[in-house]
Residue frames relative to the residue before (quaternion, step in Angstrom):
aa qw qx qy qz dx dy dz
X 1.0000 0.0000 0.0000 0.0000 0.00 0.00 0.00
X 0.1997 -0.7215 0.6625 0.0258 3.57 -1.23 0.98
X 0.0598 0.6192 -0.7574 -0.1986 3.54 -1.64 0.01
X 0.5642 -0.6437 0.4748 0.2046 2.88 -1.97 1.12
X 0.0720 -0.7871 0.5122 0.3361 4.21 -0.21 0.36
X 0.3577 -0.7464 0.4912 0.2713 3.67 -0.58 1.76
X 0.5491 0.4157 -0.5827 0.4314 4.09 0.20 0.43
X 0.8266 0.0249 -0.2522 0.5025 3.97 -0.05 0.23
X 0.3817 -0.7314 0.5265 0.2054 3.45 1.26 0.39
X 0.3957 0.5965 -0.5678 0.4064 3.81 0.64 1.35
X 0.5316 -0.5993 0.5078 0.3169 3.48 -1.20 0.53
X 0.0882 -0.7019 0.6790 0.1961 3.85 -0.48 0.59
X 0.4684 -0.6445 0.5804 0.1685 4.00 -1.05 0.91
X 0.2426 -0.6671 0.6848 0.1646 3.82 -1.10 0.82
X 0.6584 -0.4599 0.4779 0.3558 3.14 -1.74 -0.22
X 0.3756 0.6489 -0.4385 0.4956 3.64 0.96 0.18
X 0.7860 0.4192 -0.0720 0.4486 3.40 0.50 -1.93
X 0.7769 0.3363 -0.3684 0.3842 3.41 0.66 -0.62
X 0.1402 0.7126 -0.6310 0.2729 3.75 0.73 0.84
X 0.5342 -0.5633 0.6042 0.1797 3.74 -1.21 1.32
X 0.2945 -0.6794 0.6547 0.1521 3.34 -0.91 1.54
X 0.3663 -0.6290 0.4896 0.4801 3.61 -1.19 -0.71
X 0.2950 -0.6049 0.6667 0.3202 3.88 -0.64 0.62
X 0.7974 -0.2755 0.5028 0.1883 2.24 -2.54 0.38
X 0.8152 0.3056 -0.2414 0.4288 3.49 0.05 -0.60
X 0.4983 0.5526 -0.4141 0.5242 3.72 1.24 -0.25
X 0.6396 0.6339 -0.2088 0.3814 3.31 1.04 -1.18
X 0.6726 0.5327 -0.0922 0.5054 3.26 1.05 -1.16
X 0.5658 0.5475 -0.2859 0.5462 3.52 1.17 -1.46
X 0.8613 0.2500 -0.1841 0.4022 3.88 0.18 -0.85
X 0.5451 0.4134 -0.5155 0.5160 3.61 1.37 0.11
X 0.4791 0.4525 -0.5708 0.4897 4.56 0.88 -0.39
X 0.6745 0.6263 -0.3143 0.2323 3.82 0.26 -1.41
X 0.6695 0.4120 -0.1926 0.5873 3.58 1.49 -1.41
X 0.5854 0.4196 -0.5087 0.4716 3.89 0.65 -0.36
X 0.6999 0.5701 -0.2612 0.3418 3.24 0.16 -1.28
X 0.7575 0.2220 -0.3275 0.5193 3.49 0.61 0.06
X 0.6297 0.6122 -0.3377 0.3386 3.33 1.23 0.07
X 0.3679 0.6630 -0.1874 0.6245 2.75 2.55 -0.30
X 0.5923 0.3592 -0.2904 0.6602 3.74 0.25 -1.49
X 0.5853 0.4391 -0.4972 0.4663 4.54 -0.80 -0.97
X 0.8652 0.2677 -0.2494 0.3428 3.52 -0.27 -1.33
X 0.5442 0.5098 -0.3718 0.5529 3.85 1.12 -0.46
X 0.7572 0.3149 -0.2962 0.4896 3.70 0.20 -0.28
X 0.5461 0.5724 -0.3639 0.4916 3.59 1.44 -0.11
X 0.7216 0.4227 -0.1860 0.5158 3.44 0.86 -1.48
X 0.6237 0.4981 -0.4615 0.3872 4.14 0.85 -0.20
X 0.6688 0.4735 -0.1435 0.5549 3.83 1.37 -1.47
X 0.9312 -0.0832 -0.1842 0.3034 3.35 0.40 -0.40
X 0.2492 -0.7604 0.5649 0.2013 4.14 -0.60 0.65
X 0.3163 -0.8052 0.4606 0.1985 3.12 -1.67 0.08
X 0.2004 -0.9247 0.3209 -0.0423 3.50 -0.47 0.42
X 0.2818 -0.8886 0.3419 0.1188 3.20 -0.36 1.11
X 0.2150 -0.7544 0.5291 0.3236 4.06 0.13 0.92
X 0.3885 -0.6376 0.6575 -0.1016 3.25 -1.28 1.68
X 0.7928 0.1840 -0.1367 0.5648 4.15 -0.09 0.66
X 0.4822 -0.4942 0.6495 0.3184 3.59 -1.92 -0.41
X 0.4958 0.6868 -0.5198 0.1109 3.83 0.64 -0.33
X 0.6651 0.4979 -0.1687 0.5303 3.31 1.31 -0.18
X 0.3456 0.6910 -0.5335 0.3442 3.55 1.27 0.40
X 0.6157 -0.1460 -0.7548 0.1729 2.24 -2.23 1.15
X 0.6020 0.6214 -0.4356 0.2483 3.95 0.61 -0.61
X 0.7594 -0.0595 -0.0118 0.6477 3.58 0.94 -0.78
X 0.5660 -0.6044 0.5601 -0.0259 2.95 -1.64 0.86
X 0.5966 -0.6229 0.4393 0.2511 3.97 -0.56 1.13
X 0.8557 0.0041 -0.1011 0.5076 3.26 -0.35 1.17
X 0.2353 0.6815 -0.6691 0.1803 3.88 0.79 0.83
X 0.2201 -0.6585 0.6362 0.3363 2.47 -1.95 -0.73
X 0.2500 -0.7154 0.6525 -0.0017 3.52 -0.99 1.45
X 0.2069 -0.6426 0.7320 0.0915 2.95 -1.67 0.95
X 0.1874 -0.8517 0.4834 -0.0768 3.51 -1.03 1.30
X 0.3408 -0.8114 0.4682 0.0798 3.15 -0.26 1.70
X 0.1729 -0.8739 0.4347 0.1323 3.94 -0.22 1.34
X 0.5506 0.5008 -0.3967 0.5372 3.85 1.44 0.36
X 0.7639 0.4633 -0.2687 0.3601 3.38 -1.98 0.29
X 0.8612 -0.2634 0.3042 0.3105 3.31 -1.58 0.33
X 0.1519 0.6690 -0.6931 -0.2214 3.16 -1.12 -0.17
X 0.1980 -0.8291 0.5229 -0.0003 3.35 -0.88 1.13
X 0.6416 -0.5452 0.3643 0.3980 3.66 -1.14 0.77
X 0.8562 0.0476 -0.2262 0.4621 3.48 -1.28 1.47
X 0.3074 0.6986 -0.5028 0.4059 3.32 1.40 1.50
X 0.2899 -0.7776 0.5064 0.2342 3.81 -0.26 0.49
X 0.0791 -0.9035 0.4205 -0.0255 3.90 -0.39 1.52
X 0.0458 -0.8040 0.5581 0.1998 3.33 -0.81 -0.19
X 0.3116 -0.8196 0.4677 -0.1115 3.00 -0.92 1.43
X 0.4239 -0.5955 0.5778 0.3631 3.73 -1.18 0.29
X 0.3532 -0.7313 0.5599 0.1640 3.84 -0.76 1.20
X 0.1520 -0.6785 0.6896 0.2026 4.12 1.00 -0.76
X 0.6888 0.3009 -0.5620 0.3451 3.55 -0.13 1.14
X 0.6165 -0.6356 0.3675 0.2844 3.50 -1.24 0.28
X 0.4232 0.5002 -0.4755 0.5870 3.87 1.16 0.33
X 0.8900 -0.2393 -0.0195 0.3876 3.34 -0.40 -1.02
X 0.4453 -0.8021 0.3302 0.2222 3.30 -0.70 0.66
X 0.7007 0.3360 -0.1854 0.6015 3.51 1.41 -0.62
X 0.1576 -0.6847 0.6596 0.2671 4.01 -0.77 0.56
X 0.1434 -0.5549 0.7680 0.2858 3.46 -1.66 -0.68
X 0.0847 0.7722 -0.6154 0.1336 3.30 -1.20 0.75
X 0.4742 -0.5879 0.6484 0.0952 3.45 -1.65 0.78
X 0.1006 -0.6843 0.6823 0.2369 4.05 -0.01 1.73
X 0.3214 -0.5679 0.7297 0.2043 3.40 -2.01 0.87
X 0.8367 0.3861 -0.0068 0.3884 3.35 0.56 -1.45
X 0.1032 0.8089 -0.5370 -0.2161 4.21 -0.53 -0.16
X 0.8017 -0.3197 0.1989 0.4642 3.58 -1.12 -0.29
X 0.7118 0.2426 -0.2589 0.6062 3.86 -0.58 1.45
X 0.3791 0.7723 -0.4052 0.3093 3.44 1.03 -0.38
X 0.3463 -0.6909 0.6343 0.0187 3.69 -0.80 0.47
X 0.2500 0.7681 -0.5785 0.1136 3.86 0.17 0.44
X 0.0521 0.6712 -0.7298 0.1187 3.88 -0.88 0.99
X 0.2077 -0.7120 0.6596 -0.1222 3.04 -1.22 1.71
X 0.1718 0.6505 -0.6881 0.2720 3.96 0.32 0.65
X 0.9575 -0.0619 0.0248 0.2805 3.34 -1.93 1.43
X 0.7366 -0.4559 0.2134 0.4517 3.31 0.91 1.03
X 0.5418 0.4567 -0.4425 0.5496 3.88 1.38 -0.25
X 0.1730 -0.4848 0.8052 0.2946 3.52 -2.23 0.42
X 0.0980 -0.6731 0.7265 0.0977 2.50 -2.07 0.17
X 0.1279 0.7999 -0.5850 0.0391 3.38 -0.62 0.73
X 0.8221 -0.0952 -0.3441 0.4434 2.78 -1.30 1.78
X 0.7951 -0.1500 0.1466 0.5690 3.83 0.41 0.10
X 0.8351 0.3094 -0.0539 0.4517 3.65 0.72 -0.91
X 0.4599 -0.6762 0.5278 0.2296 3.54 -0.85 1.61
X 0.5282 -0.6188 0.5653 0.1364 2.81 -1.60 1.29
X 0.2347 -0.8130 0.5074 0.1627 3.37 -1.20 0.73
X 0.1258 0.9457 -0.2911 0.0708 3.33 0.74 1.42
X 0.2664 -0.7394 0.6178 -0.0253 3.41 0.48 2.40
X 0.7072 0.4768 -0.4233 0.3055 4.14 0.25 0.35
X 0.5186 0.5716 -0.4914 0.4035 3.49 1.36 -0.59
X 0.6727 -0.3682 0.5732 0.2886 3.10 -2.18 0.48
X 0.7748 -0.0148 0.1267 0.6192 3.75 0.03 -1.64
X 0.5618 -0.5620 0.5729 0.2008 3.02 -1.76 0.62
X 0.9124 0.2022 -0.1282 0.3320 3.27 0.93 -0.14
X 0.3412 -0.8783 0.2890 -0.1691 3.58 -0.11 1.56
X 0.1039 0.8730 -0.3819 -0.2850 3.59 -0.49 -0.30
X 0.2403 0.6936 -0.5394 0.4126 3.59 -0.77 0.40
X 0.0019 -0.7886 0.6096 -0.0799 3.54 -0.11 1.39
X 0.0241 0.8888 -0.4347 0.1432 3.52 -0.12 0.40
X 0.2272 0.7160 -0.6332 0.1862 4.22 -0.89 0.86
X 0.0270 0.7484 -0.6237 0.2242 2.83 -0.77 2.20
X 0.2506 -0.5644 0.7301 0.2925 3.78 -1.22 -0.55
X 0.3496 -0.7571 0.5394 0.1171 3.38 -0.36 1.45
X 0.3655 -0.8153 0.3658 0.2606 4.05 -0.13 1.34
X 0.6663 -0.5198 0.3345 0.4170 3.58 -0.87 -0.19
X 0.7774 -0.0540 -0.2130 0.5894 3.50 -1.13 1.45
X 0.5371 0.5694 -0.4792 0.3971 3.25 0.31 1.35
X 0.1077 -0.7121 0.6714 0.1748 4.34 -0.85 -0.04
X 0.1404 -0.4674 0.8387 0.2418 2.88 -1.96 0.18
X 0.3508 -0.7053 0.6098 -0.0872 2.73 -2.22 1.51
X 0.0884 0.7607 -0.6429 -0.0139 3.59 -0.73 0.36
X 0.5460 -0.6691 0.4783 0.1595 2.85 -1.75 0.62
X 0.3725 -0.7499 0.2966 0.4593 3.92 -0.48 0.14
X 0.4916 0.5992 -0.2377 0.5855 3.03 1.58 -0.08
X 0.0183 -0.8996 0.4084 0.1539 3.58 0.54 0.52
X 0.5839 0.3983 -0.4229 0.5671 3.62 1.29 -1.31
X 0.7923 0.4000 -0.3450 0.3054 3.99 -0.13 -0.32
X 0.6829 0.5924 -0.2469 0.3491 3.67 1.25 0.42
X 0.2612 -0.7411 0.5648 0.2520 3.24 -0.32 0.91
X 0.3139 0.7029 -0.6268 0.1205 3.91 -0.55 0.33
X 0.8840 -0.0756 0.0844 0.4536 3.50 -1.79 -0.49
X 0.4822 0.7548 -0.3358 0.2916 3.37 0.54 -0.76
X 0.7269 0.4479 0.1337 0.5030 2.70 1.62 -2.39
X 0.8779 -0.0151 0.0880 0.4704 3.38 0.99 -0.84
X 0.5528 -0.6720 0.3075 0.3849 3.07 1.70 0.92
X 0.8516 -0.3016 0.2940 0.3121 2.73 -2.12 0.20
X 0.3257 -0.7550 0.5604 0.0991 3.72 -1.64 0.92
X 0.3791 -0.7365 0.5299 0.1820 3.27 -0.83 0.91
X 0.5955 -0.6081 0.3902 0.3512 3.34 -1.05 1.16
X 0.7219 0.4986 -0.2971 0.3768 3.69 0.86 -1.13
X 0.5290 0.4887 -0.3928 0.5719 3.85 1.52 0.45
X 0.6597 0.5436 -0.4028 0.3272 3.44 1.05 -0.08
X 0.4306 -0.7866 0.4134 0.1582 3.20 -0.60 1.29
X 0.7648 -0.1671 0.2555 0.5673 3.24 1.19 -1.36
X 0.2804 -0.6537 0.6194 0.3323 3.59 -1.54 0.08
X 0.2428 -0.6818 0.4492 0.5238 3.50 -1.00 0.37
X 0.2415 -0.7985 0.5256 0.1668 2.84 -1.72 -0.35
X 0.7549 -0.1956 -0.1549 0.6065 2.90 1.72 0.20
X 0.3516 -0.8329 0.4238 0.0553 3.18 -1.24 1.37
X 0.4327 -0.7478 0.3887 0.3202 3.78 0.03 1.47
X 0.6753 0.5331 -0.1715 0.4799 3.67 0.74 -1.34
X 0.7496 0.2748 -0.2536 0.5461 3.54 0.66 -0.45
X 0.5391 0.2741 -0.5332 0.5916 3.83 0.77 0.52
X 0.6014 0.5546 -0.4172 0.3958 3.74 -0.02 -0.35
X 0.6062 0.2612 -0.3217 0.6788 4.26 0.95 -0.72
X 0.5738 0.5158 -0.4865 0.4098 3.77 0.31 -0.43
X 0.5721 0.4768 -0.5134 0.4263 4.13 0.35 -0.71
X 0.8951 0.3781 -0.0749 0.2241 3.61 0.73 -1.72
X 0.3372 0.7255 -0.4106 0.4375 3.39 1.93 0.42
C-alpha cells in the first residue's frame, strides 16, 4: 500500500511496499548456481557410476534377463561381489559375474564343491548344485576367478580363466529390477 502526497503529488512507499523484490541478476546468480551443481552431481555421477543391462540367465536366481544394474566403478572388488566385465570376444562383449576367488586365492573345484583357500563355500545363490568344470588354481595377481549363479548355463572362469582387474568395468551395486520383484514377493 502507498499514499499519494497531493503537494508534489509523489507516491511516498509504506513498509508493506518496501519489501526487496528479486532482481534480475540475483535471479540469474541462483538459476547459474542450480545448473552448475546439477552439472558437477551428474559429472561426478557419470565418472563413479555406469549402468548396465544383464543380457542372459547365467546369473539366475540372482539376476534376471534384462535387469538393470547400477555399477559402482571405484574400490575393491572383493570375494562374492557381483561384476561386470569386458569378455574380449566378439558375441558378447560385457559378462556379469559373481567374484568366487581374488588375487592369491586358492580355488579347487572337485565334484560340484568350490573351495577357496581351504574352506567350502556356502553357496545358498547358485541355481543348481550341480555343474561342471573341475578346476585347482592360485588365482594370480590383479586378477579374479568368476562364476556364474547358474553354473550348468555359464560360461565364466571355469571357461576362460581368470579376469583382470583392468577389464573390470564395475561392481554392482544396485539392481532396479530386483528391488522392483522384491516390493511384490
Amino acid at each position: 500500500m502507498s499514499f499519494k502526497n497531493k503537494s508534489k503529488n509523489e507516491t511516498i512507499p509504506t513498509e508493506e511496499s518496501q519489501e526487496e523484490k528479486p532482481s534480475l541478476k540475483g535471479l540469474l546468480i541462483d538459476l547459474v548456481e542450480v545448473v552448475g551443481t546439477a552439472l558437477v552431481l551428474t559429472f561426478v555421477l557419470l565418472i563413479f557410476i555406469q549402468p548396465s543391462i544383464v543380457d542372459g540367465r547365467s546369473m539366475f536366481p540372482t539376476l534376471h534377463d534384462n535387469d538393470k544394474l547400477l555399477l559402482w566403478k571405484l574400490g575393491d572388488i572383493d570375494r562374492n561381489d557381483i561384476v561386470v566385465f569386458d569378455s574380449h570376444d566378439m558375441e558378447n562383449n560385457k559378462y556379469v559375474k559373481r567374484v568366487i576367488g581374488i588375487a592369491g586365492d586358492e580355488i579347487i573345484i572337485k565334484d560340484s564343491i568350490v573351495t577357496v583357500n581351504g574352506t567350502v563355500l556356502n553357496e545358498t545363490y547358485i541355481n543348481e548344485p550341480s555343474f561342471n568344470g573341475d578346476i585347482s588354481l592360485i588365482v594370480p595377481e590383479d586378477e579374479i576367478f568368476v562364476l556364474g549363479d547358474n553354473r550348468n548355463h555359464s560360461n565364466d572362469s571355469r571357461a576362460f580363466g581368470t579376469v583382470k582387474l583392468d577389464d573390470v568395468d564395475g561392481k554392482m551395486v544396485f539392481n532396479l529390477n530386483g528391488w522392483i520383484r522384491s516390493i511384490f514377493e
